[in-house]
Wavefront OBJ file of the C-alpha trace (Angstrom):
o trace
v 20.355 32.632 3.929
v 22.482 29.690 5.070
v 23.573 26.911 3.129
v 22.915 23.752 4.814
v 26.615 21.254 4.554
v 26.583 18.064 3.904
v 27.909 15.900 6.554
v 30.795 13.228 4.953
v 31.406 10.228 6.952
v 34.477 7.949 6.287
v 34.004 4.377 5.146
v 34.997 2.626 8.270
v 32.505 4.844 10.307
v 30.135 3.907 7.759
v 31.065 0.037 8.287
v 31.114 0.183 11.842
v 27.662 1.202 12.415
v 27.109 -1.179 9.485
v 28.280 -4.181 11.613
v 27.011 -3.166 14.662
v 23.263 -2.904 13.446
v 23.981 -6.374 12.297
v 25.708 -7.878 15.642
v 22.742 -6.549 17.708
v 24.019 -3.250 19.378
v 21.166 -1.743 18.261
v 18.005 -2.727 18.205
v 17.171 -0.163 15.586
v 18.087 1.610 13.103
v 17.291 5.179 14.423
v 18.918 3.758 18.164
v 22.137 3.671 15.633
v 21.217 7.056 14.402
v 20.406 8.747 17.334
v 23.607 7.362 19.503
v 26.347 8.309 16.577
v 23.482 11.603 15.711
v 23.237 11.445 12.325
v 20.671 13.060 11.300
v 20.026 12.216 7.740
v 16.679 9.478 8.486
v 18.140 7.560 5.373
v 21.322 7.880 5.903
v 22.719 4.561 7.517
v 19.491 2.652 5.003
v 22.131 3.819 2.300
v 25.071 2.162 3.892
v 23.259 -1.214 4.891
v 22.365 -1.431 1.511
v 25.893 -0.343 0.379
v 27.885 -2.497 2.915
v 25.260 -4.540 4.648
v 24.286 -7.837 4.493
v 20.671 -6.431 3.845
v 19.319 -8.050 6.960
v 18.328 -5.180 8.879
v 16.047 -3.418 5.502
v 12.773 -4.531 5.175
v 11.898 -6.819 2.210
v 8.978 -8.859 1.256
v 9.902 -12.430 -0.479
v 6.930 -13.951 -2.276
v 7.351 -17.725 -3.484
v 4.447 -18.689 -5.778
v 4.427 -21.909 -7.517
v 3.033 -22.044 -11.059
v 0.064 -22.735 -10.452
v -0.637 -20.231 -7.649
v 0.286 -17.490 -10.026
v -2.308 -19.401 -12.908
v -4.665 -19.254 -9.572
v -3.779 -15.077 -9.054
v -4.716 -14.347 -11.928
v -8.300 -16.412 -12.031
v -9.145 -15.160 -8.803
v -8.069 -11.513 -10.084
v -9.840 -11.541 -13.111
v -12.747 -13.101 -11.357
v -12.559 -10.310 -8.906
v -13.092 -7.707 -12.275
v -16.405 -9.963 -13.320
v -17.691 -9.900 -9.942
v -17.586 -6.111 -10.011
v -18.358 -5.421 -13.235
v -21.814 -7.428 -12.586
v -22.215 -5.725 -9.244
v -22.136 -2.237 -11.047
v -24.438 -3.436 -13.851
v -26.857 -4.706 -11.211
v -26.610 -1.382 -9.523
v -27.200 0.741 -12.503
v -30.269 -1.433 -13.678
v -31.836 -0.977 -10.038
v -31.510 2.772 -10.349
v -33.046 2.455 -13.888
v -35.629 0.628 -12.319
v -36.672 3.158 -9.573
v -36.265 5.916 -11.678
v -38.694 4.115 -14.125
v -40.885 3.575 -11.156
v -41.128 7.197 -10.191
v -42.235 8.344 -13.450
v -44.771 5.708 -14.084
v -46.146 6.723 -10.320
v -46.104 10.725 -11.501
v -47.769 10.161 -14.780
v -50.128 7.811 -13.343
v -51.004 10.257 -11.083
v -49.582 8.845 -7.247
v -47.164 11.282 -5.315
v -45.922 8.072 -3.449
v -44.357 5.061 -4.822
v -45.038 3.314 -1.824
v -48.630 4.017 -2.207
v -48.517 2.818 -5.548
v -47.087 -0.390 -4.457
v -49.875 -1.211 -2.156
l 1 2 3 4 5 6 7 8 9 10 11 12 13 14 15 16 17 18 19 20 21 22 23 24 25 26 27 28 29 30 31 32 33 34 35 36 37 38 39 40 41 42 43 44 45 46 47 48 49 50 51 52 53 54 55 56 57 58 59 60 61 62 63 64 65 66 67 68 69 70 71 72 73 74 75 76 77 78 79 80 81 82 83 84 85 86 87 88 89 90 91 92 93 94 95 96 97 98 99 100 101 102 103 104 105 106 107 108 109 110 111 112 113 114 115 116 117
């Protein structure tokens, strides 16, 4: 069985592809990966992080005022109710047909259509 070894790049390698993901070379990260071939997928994610300016990894930035956070959390908790009485509804429906069914049976209709009419 072969060991696999770990590849070691130097630090200016590592800032070179650094700064040329961030001047535009490349319009990708795996176009930097593929044209130096390294092979690690996570590899040169490491180094932006370690040496980038953190422009090329993807972030989310969420700005909420006050209120729209005191709004979140009504509309979340709103969401809950809203559910919660959806899923009470449902289970007093099926209470509700299965009532139905056994007044039909012991009142002697195979149908609970027929008993409707």
């Amino acid at each position: 069985m072969k060991t696999k070894s770990a590849i070691r790049y130097s630090e200016s390698f590592k800032l070179r592809v650094v700064r040329e993901l961030e001047d535009g070379r490349f319009e990708t990260i795996t176009q930097a990966r593929r044209h130096y071939g390294i092979s690690g997928t996570r590899t040169i994610h490491g180094w932006l992080k370690e040496f980038g300016k953190n422009s090329m990894l993807p972030k989310v930035v969420r700005v909420e005022t006050p209120e729209e956070q005191i709004e979140l959390k009504r509309l979340r908790e709103r969401v809950k109710q809203l559910e919660k009485a959806v899923a009470d509804q449902f289970i007093a429906s099926e209470v509700e047909k299965s009532f139905l069914e056994i007044a039909c049976e012991r009142a002697g209709y195979d149908d609970v259509e027929e008993f409707k009419k």
